[in-house]
N, C-alpha and C positions, 0 to 999 in steps of 0.2 A: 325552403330551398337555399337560401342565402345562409341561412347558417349551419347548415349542412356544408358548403361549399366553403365556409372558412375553416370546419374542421378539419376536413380535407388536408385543404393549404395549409392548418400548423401541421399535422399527422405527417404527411411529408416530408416538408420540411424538416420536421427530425428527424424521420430517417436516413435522410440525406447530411445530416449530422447540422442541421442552422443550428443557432445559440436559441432559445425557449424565448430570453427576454426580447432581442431584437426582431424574433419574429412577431412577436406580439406586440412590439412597436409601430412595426408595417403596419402591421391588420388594422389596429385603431386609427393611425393616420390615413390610410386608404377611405376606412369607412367615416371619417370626419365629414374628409376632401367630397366622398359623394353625398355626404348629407345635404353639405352646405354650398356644395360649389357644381353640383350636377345633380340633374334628374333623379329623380328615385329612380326610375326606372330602366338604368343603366347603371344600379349600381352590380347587379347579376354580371354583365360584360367585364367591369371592372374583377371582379372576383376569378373570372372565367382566366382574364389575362392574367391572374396574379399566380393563380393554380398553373399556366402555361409554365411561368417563368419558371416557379419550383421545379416542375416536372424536368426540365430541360438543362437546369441553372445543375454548372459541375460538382458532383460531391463533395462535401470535407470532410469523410469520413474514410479513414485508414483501413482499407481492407487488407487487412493483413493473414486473410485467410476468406476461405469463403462461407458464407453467407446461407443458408437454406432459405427460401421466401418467408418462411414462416417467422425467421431470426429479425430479416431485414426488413418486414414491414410490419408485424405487428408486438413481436414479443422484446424487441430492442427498445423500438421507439418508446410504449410500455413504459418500459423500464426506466429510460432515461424522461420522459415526464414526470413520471410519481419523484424520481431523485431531485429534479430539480425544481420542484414546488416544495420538498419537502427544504432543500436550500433555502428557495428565498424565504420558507416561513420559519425557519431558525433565526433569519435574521432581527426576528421580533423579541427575541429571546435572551437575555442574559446566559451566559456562556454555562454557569453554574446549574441551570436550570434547564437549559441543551440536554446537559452531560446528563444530569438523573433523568430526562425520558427518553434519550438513549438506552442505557442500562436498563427501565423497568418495561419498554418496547421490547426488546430483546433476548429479553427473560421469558415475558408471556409466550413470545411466538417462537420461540424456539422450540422446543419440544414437538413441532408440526414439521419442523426443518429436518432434512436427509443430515445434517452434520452433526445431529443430537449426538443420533443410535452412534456414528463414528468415534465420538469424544466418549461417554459409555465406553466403547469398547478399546478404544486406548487407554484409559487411563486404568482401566483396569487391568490391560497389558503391560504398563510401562511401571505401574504403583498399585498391585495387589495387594498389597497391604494396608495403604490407605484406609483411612477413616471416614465416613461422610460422604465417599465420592459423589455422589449425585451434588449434593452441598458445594463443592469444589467445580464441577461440570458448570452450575449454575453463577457462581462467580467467574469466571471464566468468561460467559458468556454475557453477562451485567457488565466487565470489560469492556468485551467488543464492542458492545453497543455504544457503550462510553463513548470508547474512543474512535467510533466512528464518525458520531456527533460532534465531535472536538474540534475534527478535520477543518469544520465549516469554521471554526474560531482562531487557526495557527497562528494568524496576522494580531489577533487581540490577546493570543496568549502569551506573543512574544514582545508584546509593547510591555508584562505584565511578568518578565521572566523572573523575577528574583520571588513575588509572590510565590508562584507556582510550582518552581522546580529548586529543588535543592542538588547540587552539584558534589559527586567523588570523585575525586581527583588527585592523584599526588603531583608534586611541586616539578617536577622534571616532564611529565607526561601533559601538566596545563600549558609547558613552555613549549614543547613541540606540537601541543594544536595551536599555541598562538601563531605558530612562524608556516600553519598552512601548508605544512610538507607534502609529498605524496606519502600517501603509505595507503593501506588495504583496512577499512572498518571491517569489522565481524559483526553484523548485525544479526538479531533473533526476535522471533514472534513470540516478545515477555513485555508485559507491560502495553507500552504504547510506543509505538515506531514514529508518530507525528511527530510526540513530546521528545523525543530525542532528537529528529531532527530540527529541532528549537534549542534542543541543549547543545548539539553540533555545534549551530550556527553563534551561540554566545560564546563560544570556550574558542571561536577563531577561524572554523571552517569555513571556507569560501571554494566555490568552483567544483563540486563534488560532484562526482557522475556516482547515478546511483541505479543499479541493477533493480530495474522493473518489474514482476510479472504483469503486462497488461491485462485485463480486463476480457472474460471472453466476449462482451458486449464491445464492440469498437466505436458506441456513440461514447462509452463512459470515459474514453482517453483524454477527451480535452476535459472533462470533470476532473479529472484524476491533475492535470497540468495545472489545471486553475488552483484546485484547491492544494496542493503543495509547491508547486514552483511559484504561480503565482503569487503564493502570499508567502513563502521562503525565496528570496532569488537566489541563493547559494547552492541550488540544487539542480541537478541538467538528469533529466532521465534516459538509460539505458536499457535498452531492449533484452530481455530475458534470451540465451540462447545465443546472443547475438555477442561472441570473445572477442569479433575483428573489433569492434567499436569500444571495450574496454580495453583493450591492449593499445589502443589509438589513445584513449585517456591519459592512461601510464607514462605514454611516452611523450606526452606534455607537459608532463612533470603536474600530474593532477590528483587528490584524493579520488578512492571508488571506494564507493558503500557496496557491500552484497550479504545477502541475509543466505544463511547457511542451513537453516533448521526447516524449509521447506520440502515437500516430495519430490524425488527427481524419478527421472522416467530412467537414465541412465549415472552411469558412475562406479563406485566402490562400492559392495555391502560391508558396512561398518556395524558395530554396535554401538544404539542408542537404547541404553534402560535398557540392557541386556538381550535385549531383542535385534537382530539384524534392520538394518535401516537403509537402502540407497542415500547413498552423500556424496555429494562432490566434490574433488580434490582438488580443483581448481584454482582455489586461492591458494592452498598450497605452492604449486606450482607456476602462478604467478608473483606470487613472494620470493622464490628461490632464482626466478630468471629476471627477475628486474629489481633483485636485493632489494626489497621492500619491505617494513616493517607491519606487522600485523597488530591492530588494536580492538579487543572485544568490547563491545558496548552493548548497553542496556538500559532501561527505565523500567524500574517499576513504582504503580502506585500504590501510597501510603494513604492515602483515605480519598473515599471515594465524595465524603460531602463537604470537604472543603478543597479538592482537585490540589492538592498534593501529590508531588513524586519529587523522587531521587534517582539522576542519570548518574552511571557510574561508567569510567572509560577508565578498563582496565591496563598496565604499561604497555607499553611498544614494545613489542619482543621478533627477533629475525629466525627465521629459519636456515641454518646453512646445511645444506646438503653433500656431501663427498663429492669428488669429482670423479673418481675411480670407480663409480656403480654402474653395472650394465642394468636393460630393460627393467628384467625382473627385480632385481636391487630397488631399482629406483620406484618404481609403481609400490613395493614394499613399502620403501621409507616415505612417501607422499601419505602411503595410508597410516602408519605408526603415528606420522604427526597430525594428519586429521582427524586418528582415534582421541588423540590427546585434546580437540578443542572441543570435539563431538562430549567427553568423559567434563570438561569445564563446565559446556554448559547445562548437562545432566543437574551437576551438582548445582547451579543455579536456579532449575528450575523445581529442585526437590525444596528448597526451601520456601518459596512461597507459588506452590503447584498449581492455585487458581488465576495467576497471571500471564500463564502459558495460553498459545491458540490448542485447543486438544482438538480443535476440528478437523484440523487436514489429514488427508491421507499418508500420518508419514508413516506409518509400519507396512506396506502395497503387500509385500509379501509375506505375512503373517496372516495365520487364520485363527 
């Protein structure tokens, strides 16, 4: 019964979004205290009250949406256990040796995942011609895994930056991340987005709000905080959706990172890989209204067993828009120049196609 009644108390407690370790702090000092300092036979009462407090004690979890019961008591918490065992037991781990059972996990179990048959049929859509695709699919996804793994190590990758990452750069572009400007990253799901924001922070970025999508799990946000603000402080996260709080950035005279090559429910249909795509034009037009300079960025890795990569930060280039365009003009000229970055990084990702995410849904409207 007593340990029936602790389960409880941790299963809860995540839900309710507690930290895993500190809850398990409790627990063991609780059950010390009544080993050795009370009856056995009240340590049940003790447990009883412990479970009260949980039940009672205010959430810290961000509901940023609602919840189904099924979400909020069993298939969340779930979730956020398995991740966070799987956390502390990385940390047994040399960094180099994370990264490969990330990749050979991720390989295996994919093929059972809903986002195989998706990448299949993108990559077949966007690169018919391709060679190997399945071959490409499954690096791609040896990637992911990587660099999901990785996340847990930011802190030891950047104590270790010149091993790891090699830097492209020209001389004018290294001098204006040194001076921390505001301007607009263009970020993309090529490579790894961790190791870039490691290559950011060495080339001089400080203070950067960086365009989010949360987590549909809302335990996994403060995961999500720890493992990248925390062990990067140059980074402040922004809510997907949410323009008043990046326009608020801006006008601090702040860098924002936003990644452009994800599915949007609303926007432009542009062509990507010749196919219509929803995209957003909104860095566009926050580039043109707070004369801001746009810089495209990227990692990709070069060997996967000695954790190699090359970040490259393409120049600062401005958009200037006519002042003489009505609606339709201007909605035109927002999309010309979105085609032009959407057409950039086509051509980067044709070049080394298994370092792309081919998972998501970015063709919605294509069958």
């Amino acid at each position: 019964m007593n340990i029936i009644l602790i389960l409880i108390v941790i299963w809860v407690a995540v839900a309710k979004g507690f930290l895993l370790h500190k809850i398990a702090v409790i627990l063991i000092l609780t059950q010390l205290l009544s080993l050795y300092f009370v009856d056995i036979q009240y340590i049940l009462i003790i447990d009883l009250l412990l479970l009260g407090l949980v039940i009672f004690a205010p959430s810290k979890v961000q509901e940023y949406h609602i919840r189904s019961p099924y979400n909020k008591w069993v298939k969340h918490p779930l979730e956020k256990i398995i991740v966070d065992i799987l956390s502390l037991s990385l940390k047994i781990l040399p960094v180099q040796q994370a990264s490969n059972l990330g990749g050979w996990l991720i390989v295996k179990i994919s093929p059972f995942l809903k986002g195989h048959k998706t990448a299949l049929k993108n990559i077949e859509l966007a690169m018919p011609n391709l060679k190997d695709k399945n071959n490409v699919v499954k690096q791609s996804w040896e990637n992911l895994g990587r660099s999901f793994f990785e996340t847990f190590y930011l802190n030891s990758i950047n104590k270790k930056f010149e091993k790891y990452i090699d830097v492209v750069v020209d001389k004018n572009t290294k001098e204006f991340l040194k001076q921390n400007r505001p301007a607009i990253f263009i970020n993309i799901h090529y490579g790894s987005i961790g190791i870039q924001s490691i290559a950011s922070y060495n080339m001089g970025l400080r203070n950067c709000g960086v365009v989010f999508r949360f987590p549909n799990n809302p335990l996994m946000i403060e995961l999500n905080k720890r493992t990248f603000a925390g062990q990067l402080k140059h980074m402040h996260f922004i809510p997907k959706g949410q323009p008043r709080d990046i326009i608020l950035w801006l006008k601090h005279k702040r860098p924002v990172s936003i990644t452009v090559d994800v599915p949007f429910a609303q926007g432009q249909e542009l062509q990507f890989f010749g196919k219509p795509a929803m995209t957003s034009t909104s860095i566009i037009q926050l580039a043109v209204k707070y004369n801001l300079p746009l810089i495209l960025v990227y990692t990709r890795r070069t060997s996967s067993r000695k954790m190699k990569f090359v970040s490259t930060f393409e120049p600062p280039f401005f958009i200037k828009k006519p002042d003489n365009l009505d609606n339709t003009q201007s909605t035109e000229f927002d999309r010309s120049a979105m085609q032009k970055i959407n057409d950039k990084i086509e051509k980067i990702i044709k070049l080394h196609p298994e370092q792309w995410m081919w998972m998501q849904q970015r063709w919605k409207k294509v069958k």
